[in-house]
KOLVEX-94434 format. One record per residue: residue number from 1; z, y, x of N, C-alpha, C in turn. Coordinates in Angstrom, 3 decimals. Layout:
N
nuba,n_z,n_y,n_x,ca_z,ca_y,ca_x,c_z,c_y,c_x
NUM,Z,Y,X,Z,Y,X,Z,Y,X .
...
//
This chain:
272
nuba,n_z,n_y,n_x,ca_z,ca_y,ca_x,c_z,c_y,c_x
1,48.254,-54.072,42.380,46.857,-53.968,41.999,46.240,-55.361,41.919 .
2,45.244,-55.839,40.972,45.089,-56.899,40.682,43.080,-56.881,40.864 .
3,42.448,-57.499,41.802,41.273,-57.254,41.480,40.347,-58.283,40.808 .
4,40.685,-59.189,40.381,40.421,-60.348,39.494,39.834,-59.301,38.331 .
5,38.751,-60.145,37.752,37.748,-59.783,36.974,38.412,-59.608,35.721 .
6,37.625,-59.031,34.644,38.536,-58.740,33.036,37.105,-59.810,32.080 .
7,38.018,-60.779,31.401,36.568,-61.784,31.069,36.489,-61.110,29.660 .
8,35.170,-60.911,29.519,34.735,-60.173,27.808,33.557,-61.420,27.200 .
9,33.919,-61.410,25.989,33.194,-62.348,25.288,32.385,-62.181,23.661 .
10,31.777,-62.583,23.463,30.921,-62.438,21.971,30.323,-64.027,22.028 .
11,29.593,-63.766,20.293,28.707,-64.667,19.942,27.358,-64.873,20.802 .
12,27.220,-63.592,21.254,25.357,-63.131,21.700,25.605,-61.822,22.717 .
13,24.570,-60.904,22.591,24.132,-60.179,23.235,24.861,-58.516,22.654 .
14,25.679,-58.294,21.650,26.026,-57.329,21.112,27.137,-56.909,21.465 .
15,28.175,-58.190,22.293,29.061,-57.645,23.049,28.989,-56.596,24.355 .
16,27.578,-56.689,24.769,27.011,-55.715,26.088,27.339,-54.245,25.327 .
17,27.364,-53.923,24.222,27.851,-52.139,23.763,29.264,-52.374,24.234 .
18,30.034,-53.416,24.121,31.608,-53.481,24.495,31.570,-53.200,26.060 .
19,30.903,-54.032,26.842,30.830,-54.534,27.894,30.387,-52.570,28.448 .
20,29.581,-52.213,28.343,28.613,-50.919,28.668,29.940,-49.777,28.566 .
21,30.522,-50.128,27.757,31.287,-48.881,27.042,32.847,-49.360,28.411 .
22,33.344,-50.343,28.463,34.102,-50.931,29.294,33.955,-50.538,30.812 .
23,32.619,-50.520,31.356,32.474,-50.317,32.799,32.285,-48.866,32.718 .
24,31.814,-48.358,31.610,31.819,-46.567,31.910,33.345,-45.950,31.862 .
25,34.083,-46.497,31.180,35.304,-46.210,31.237,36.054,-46.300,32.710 .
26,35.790,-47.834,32.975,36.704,-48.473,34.436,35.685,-48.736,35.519 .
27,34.806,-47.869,36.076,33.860,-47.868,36.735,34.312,-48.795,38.273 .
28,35.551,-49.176,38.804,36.337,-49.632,39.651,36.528,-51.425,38.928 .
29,36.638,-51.487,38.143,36.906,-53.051,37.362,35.946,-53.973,37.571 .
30,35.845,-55.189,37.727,34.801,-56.502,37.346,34.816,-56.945,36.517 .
31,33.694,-57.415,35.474,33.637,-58.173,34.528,33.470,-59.312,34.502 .
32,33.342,-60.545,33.666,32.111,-61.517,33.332,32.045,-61.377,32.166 .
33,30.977,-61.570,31.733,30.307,-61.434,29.991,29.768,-62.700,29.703 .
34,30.790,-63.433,28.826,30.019,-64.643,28.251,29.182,-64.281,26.989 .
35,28.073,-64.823,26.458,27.596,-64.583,25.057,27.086,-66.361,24.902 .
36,27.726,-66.494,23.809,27.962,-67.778,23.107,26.232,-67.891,22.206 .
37,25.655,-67.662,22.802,23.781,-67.590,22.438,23.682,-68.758,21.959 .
38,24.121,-70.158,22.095,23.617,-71.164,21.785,24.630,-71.433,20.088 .
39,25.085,-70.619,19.827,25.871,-70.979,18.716,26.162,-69.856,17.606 .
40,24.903,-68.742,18.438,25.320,-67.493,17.573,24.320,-67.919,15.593 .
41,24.637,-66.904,14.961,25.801,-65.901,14.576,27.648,-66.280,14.288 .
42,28.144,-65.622,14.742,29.406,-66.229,14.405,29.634,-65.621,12.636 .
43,29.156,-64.693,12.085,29.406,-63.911,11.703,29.247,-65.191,10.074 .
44,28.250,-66.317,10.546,28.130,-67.219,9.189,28.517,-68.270,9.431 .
45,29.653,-68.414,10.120,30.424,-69.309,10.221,31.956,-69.490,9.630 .
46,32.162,-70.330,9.332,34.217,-70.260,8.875,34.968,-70.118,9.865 .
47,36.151,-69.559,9.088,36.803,-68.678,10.055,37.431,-70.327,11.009 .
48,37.624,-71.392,10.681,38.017,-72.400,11.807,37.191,-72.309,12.805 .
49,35.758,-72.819,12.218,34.741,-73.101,13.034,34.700,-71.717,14.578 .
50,35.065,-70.261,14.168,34.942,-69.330,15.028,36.053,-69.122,15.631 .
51,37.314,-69.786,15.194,38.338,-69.652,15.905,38.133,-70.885,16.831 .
52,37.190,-71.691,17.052,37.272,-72.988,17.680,36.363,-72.733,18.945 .
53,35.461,-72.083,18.154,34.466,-71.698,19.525,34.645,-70.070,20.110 .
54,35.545,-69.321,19.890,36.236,-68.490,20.848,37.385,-69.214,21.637 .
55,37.761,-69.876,21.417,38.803,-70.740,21.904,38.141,-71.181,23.048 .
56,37.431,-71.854,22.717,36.701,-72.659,24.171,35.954,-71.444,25.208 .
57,35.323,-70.050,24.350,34.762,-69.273,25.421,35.675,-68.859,25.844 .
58,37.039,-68.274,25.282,38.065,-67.846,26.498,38.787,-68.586,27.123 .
59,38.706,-70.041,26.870,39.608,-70.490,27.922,38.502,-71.134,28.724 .
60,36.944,-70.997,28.721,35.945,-70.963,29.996,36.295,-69.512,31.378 .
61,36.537,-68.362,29.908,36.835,-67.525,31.164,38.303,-67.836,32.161 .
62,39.154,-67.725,31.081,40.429,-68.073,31.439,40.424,-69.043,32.832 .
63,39.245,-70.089,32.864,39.008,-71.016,33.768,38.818,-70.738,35.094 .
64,38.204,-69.416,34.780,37.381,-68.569,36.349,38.653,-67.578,36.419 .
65,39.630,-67.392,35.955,40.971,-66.335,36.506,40.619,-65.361,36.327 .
66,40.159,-65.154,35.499,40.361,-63.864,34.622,41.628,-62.908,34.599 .
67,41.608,-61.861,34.386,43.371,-61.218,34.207,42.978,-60.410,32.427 .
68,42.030,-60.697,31.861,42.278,-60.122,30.416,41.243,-60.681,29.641 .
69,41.674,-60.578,28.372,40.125,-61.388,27.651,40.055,-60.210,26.715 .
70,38.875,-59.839,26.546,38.362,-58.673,25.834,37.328,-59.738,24.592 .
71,37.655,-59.806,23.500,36.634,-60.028,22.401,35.878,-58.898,22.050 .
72,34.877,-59.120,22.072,33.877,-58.232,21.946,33.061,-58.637,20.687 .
73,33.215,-58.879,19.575,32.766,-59.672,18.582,33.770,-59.568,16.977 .
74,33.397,-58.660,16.594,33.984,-58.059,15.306,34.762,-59.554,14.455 .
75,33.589,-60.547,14.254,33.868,-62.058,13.472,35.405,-62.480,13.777 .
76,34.976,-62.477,15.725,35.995,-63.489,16.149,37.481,-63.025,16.558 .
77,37.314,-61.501,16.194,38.652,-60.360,16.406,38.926,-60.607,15.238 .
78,38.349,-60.591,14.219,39.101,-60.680,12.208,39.977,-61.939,12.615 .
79,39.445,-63.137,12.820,40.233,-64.711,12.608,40.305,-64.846,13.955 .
80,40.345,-64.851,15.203,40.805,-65.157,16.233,41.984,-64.705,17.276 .
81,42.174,-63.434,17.174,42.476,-62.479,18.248,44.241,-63.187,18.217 .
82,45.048,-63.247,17.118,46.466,-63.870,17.556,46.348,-65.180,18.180 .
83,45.423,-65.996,16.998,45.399,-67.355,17.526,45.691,-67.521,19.594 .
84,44.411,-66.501,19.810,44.790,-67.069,21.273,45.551,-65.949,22.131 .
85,46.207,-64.954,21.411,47.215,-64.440,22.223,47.762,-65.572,22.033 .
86,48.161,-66.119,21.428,49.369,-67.788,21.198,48.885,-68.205,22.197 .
87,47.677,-68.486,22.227,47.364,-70.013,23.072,47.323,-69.623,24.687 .
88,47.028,-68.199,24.806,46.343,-67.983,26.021,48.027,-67.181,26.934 .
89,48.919,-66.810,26.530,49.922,-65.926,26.911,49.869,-66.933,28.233 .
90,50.309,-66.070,29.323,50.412,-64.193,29.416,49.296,-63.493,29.306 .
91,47.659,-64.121,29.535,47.055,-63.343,29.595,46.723,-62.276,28.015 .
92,46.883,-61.339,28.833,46.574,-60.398,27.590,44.854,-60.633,26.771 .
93,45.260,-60.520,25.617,43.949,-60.309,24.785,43.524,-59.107,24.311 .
94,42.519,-58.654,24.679,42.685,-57.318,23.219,41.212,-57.696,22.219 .
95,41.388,-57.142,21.206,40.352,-57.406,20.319,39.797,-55.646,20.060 .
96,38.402,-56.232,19.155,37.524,-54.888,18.650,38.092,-54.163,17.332 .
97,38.723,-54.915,16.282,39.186,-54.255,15.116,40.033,-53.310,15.044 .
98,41.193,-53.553,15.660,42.591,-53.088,15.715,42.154,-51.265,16.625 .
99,41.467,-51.452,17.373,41.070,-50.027,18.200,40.344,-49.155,17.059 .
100,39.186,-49.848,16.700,38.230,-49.692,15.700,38.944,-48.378,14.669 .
101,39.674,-49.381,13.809,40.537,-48.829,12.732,41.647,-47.734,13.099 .
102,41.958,-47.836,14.374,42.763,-46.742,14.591,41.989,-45.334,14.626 .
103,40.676,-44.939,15.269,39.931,-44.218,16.146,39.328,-43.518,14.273 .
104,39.267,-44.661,13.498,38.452,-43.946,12.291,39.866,-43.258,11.255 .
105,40.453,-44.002,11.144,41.993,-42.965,10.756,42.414,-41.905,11.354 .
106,42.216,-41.708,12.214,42.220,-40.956,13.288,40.925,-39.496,12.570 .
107,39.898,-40.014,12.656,39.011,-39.187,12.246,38.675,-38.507,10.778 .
108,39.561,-39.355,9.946,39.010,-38.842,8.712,39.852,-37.758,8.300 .
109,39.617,-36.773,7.426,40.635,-36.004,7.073,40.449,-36.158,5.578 .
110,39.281,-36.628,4.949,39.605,-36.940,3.101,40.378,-38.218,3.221 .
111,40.321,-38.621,4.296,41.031,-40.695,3.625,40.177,-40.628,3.097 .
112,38.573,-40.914,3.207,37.116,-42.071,2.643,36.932,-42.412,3.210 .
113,36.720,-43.038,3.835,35.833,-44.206,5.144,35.050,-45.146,4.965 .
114,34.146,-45.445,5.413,32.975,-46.166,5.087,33.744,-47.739,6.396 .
115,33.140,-48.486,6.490,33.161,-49.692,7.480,31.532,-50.208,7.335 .
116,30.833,-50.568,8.070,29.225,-51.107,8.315,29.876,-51.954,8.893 .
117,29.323,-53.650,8.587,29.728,-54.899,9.552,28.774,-55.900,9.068 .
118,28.962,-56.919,9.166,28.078,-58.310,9.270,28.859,-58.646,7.779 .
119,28.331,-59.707,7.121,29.035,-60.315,6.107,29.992,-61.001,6.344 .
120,30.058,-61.743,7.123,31.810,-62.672,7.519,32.653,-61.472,8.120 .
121,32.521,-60.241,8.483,33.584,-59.292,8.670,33.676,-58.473,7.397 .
122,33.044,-58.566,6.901,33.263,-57.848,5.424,34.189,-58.531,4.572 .
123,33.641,-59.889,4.409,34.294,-60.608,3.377,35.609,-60.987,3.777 .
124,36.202,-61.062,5.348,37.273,-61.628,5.486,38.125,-60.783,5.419 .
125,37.807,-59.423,5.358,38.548,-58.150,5.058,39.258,-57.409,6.379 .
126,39.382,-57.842,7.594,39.845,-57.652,8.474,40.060,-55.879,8.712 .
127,38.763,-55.107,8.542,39.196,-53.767,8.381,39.592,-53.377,7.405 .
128,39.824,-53.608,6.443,40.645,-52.856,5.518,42.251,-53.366,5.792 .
129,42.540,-54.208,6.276,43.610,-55.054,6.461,44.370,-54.012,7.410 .
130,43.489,-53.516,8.786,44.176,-53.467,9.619,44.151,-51.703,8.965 .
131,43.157,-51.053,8.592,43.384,-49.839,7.791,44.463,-49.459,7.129 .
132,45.072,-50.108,6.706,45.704,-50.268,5.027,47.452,-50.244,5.708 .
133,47.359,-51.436,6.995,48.443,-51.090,7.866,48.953,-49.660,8.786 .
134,47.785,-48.992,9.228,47.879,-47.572,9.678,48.028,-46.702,8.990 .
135,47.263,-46.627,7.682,47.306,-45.393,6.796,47.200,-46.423,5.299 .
136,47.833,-46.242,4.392,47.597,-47.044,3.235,46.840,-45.890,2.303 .
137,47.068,-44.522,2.808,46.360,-43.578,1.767,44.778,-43.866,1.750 .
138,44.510,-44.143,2.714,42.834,-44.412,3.173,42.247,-45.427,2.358 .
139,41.308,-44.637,1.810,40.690,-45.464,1.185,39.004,-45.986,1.542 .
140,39.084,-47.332,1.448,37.814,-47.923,2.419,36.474,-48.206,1.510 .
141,35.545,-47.978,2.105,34.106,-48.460,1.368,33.800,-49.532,2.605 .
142,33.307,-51.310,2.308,32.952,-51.140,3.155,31.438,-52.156,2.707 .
143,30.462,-52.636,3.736,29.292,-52.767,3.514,28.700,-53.404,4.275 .
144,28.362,-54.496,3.833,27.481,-56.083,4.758,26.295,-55.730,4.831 .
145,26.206,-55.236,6.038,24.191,-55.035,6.784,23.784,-56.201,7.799 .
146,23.617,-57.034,7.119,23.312,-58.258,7.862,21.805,-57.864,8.603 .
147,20.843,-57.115,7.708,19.595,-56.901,8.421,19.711,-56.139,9.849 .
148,20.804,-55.491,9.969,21.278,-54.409,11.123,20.929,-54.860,12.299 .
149,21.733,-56.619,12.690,21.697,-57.110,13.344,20.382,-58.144,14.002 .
150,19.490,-58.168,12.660,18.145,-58.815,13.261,17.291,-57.067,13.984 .
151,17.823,-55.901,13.424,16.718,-54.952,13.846,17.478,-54.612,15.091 .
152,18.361,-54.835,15.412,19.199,-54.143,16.875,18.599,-55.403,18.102 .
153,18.882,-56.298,17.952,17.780,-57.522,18.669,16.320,-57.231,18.876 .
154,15.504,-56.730,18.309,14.326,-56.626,18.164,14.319,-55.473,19.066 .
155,15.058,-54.306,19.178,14.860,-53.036,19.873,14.718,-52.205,18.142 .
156,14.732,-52.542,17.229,14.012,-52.000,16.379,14.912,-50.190,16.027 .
157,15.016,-49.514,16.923,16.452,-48.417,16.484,15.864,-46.995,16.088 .
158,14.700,-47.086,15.726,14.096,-46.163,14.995,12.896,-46.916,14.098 .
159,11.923,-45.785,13.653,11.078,-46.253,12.654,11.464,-47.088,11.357 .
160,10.434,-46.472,10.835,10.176,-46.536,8.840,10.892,-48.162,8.295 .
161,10.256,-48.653,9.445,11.512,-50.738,8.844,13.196,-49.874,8.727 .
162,13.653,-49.507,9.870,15.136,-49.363,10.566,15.319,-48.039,9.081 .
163,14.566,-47.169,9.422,15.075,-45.981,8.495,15.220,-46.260,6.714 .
164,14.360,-47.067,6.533,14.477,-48.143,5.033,15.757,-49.144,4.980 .
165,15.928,-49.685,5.919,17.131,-50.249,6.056,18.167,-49.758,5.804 .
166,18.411,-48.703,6.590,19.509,-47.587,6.731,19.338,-47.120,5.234 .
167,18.541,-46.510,5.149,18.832,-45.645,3.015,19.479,-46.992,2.497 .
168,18.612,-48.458,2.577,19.058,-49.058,1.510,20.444,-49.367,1.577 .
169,21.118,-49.665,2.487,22.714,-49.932,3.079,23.160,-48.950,2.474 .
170,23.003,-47.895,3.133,23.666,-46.376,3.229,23.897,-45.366,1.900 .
171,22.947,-45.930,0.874,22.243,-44.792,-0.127,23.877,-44.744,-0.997 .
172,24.220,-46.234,-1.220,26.131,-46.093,-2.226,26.949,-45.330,-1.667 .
173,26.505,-44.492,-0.411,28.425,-43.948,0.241,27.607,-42.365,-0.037 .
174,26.407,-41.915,-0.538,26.387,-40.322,-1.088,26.711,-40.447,-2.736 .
175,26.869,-38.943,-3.370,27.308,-38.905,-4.614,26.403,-39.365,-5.254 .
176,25.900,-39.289,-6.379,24.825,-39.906,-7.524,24.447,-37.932,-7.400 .
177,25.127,-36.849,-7.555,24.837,-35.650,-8.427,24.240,-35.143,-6.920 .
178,25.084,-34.737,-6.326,24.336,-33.741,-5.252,23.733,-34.974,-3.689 .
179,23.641,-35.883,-3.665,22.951,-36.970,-2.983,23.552,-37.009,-1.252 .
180,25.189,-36.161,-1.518,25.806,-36.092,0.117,27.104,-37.250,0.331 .
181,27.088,-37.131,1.328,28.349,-38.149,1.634,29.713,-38.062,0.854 .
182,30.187,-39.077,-0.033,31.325,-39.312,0.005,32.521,-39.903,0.774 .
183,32.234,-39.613,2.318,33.126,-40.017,2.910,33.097,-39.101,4.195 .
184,33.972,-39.249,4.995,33.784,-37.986,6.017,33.875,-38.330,7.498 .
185,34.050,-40.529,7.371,34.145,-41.038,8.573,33.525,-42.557,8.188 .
186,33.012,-43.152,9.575,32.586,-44.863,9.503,32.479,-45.013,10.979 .
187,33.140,-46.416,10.880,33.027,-47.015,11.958,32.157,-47.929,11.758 .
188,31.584,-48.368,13.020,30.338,-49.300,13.283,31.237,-50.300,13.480 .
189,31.215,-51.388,12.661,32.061,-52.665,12.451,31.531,-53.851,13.207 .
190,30.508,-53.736,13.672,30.078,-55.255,14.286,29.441,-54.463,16.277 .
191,29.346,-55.227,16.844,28.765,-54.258,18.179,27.727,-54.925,18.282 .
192,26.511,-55.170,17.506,24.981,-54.922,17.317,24.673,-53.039,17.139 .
193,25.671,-52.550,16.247,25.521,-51.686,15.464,25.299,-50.430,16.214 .
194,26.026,-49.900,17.273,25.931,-49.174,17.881,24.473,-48.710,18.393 .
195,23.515,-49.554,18.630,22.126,-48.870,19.478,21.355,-48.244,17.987 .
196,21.692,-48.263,16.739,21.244,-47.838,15.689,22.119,-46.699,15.275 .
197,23.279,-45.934,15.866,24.149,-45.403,15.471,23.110,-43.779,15.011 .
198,22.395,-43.770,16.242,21.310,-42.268,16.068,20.906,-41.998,14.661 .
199,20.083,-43.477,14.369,19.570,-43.465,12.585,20.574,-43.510,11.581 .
200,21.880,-44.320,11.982,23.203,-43.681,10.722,23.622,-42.672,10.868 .
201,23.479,-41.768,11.856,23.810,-40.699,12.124,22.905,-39.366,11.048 .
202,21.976,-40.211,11.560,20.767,-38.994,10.754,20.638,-39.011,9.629 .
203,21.013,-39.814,9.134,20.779,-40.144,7.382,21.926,-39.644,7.046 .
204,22.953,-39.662,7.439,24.182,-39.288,6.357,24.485,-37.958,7.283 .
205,23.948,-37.104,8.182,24.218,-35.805,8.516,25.395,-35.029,9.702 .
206,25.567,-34.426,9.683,26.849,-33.823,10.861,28.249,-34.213,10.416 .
207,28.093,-34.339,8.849,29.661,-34.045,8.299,30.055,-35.334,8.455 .
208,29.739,-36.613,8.954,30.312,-37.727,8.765,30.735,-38.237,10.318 .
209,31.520,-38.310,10.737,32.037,-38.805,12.020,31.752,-40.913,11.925 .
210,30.552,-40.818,13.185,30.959,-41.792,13.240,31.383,-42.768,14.908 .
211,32.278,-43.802,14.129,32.856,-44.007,14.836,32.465,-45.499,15.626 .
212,32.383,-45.513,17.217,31.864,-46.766,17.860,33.025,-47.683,18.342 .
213,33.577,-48.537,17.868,34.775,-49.085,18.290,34.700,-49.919,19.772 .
214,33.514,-49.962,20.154,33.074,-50.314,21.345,34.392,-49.556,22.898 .
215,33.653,-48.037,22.482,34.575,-46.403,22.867,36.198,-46.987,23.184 .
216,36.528,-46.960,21.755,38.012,-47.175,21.239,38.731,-48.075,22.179 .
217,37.782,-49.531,21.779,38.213,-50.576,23.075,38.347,-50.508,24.782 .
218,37.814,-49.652,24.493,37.519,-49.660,26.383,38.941,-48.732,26.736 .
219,39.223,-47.696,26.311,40.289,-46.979,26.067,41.933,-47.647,25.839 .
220,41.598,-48.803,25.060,42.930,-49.546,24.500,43.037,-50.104,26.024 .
221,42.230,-51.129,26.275,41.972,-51.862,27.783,42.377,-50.924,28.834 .
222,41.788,-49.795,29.203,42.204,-49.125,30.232,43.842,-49.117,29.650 .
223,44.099,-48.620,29.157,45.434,-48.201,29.199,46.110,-49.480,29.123 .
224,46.225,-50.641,28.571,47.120,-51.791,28.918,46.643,-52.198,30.062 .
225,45.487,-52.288,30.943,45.638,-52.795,32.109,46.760,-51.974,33.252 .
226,46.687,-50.286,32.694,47.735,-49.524,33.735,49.090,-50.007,33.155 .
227,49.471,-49.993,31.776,50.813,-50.423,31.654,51.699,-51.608,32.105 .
228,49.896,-52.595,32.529,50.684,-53.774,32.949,50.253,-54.485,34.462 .
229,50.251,-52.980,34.729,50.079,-53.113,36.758,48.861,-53.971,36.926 .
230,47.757,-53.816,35.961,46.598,-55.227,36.701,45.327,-53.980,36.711 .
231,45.215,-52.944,37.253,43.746,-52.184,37.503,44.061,-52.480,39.016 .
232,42.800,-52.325,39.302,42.135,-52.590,40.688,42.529,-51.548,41.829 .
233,42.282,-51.624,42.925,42.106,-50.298,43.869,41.245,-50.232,44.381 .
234,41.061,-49.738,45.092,39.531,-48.914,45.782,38.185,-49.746,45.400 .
235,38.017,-50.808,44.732,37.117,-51.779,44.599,35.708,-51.750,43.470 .
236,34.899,-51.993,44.048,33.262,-51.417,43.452,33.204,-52.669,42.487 .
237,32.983,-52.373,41.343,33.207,-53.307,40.536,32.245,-54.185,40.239 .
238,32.030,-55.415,39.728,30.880,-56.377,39.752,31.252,-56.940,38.302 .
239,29.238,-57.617,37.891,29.471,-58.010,36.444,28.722,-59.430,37.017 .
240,29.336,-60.036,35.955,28.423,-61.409,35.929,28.178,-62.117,34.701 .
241,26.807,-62.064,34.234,26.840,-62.417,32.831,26.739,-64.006,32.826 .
242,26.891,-64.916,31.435,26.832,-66.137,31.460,26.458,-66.201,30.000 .
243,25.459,-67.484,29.633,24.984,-67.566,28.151,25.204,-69.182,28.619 .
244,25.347,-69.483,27.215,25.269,-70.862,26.633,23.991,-71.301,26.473 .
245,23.061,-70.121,26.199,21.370,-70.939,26.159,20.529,-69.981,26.824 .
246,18.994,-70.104,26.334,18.653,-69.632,27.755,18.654,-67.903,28.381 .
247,18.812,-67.965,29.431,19.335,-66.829,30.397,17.767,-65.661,29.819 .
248,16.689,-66.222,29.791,15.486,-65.072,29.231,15.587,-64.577,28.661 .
249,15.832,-65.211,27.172,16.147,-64.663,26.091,17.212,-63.453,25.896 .
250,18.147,-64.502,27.020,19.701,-63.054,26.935,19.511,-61.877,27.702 .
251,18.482,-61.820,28.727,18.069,-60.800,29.257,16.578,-59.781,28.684 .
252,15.989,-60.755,27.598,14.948,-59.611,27.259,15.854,-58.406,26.162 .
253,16.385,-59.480,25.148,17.496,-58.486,24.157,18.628,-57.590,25.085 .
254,19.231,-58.600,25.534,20.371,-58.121,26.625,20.571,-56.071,26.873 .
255,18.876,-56.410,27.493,18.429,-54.769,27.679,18.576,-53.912,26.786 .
256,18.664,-53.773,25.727,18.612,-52.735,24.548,20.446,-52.695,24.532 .
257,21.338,-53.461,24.568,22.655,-53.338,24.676,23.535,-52.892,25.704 .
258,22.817,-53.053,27.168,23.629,-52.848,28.271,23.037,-51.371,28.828 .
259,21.818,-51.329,28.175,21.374,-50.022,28.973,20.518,-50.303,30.039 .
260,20.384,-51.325,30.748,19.891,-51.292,31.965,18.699,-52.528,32.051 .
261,18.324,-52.837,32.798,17.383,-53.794,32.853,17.930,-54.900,33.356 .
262,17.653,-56.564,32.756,18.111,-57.292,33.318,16.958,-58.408,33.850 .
263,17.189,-59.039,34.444,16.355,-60.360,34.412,17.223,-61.920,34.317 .
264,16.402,-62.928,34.100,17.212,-64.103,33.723,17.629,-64.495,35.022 .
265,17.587,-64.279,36.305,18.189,-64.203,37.168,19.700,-63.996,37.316 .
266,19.830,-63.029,36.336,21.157,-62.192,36.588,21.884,-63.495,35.752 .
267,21.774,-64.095,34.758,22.390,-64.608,34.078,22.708,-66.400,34.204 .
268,23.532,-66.526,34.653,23.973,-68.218,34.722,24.271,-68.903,33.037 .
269,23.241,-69.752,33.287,23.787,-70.615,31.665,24.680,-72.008,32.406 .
270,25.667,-71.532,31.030,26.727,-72.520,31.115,26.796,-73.467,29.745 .
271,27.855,-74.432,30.020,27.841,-75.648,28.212,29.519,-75.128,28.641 .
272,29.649,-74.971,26.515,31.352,-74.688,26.445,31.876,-76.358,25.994 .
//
């Protein structure tokens, strides 16, 4: 049994749906949650530039003895996630895509699938990539909601802004003739996305499964931490968050992602 913490990381504050979804799963586990705040979005950055600065946040955690690095950050799972299994072995890595894409193959039964993500996960193709490897019959729609991520920050997860948003994203995946879904599954591609899942939910109806890869991950994690003898025993688990800039900020947003209330107390700022 190993009780050393599991280090999870993002650009910002959107890794806390990873993080939330992680401790409900392994209610016995410790975390630390870095969010790279002083350098976010990763999502408009090149893929060097984000493989450079996940690099440095996991080998900050890596620093504090960590026993797993969880990316929590759609960007830095597309272009990062081998890089530092390379760099970082033995410690295990797991990333958000690879779960993601399984959980929505999994769900569809036409092969349509929608993907919702940021624009640098869209364009670098990463889910269709890892899609295309599981099921090649599947066929992907997928769709850059960059606004997603300024209204999930704000708290914004209902009302007429959020629900305008949502049609305008959303309105290409129903038919033109009868105005219903052409697809019968989507995964939430970036983990901003999730505290808005209610309003994609509602707009496109019952028949569309969607999918939180947040879920998926926590699931992949539990199960490689048992395969590889590192879950905890009897032990009450502890989080400790850390930002690159300031700790207020990461705790007023913070709240809408973790569920719970934080204060800048809770949060130590660190330089990568």
């Amino acid at each position: 049994m190993d009780e050393r913490a599991i280090g999870v990381f993002d650009s910002g504050v959107g890794g806390l749906t990873v993080l939330r979804a992680l401790r409900e799963a392994m209610p016995r586990e410790s975390f630390v949650y870095l969010g790279d705040t002083a350098r976010l979005p990763y999502g408009t950055k090149g893929p060097s530039t984000v493989r450079r600065y996940a690099e440095q946040a996991a080998a900050h955690l890596v620093a504090r003895d960590v026993k797993m690095i969880v990316i929590a950050c759609n960007t830095a799972s597309a272009v990062a996630v081998e890089h530092l299994r390379e760099r970082l072995d033995p410690v295990p890595v797991v990333g958000v895509i690879e779960p993601g894409a399984r959980a929505l193959c999994a769900a569809t039964t036409t092969k349509r699938v929608a993907v919702l993500a940021t624009p640098g996960t869209v364009s670098g193709g990463a889910y269709e990539q890892a899609i295309a490897r599981i099921d090649p019959a599947t066929r992907v729609i997928s769709i850059a909601c960059a606004l997603f991520v300024s209204l999930a920050e704000e708290g914004w997860v209902r009302g007429p802004v959020t629900e305008a948003a949502v049609e305008a994203y959303l309105r290409p995946l129903l038919s033109s003739a009868e105005g219903t879904p052409e697809i019968d599954a989507l995964v939430l591609g970036c983990t901003h996305f999730p505290v808005l899942r209610g309003a994609v939910e509602e707009f496109l109806g019952p028949n569309v499964t969607v999918v939180d890869s947040a879920v998926t991950t926590a699931q992949v994690v539990s199960s490689q931490l048992a395969s590889l003898g590192l879950n905890t025993a009897d032990f009450r688990g502890q989080v400790r968050f850390l930002a690159t800039d300031e700790p207020v900020r990461f705790a007023q947003v913070g709240r809408f992602f973790i569920g719970q209330p934080l204060s800048a107390a809770d949060v130590e700022r660190i330089d990568l």
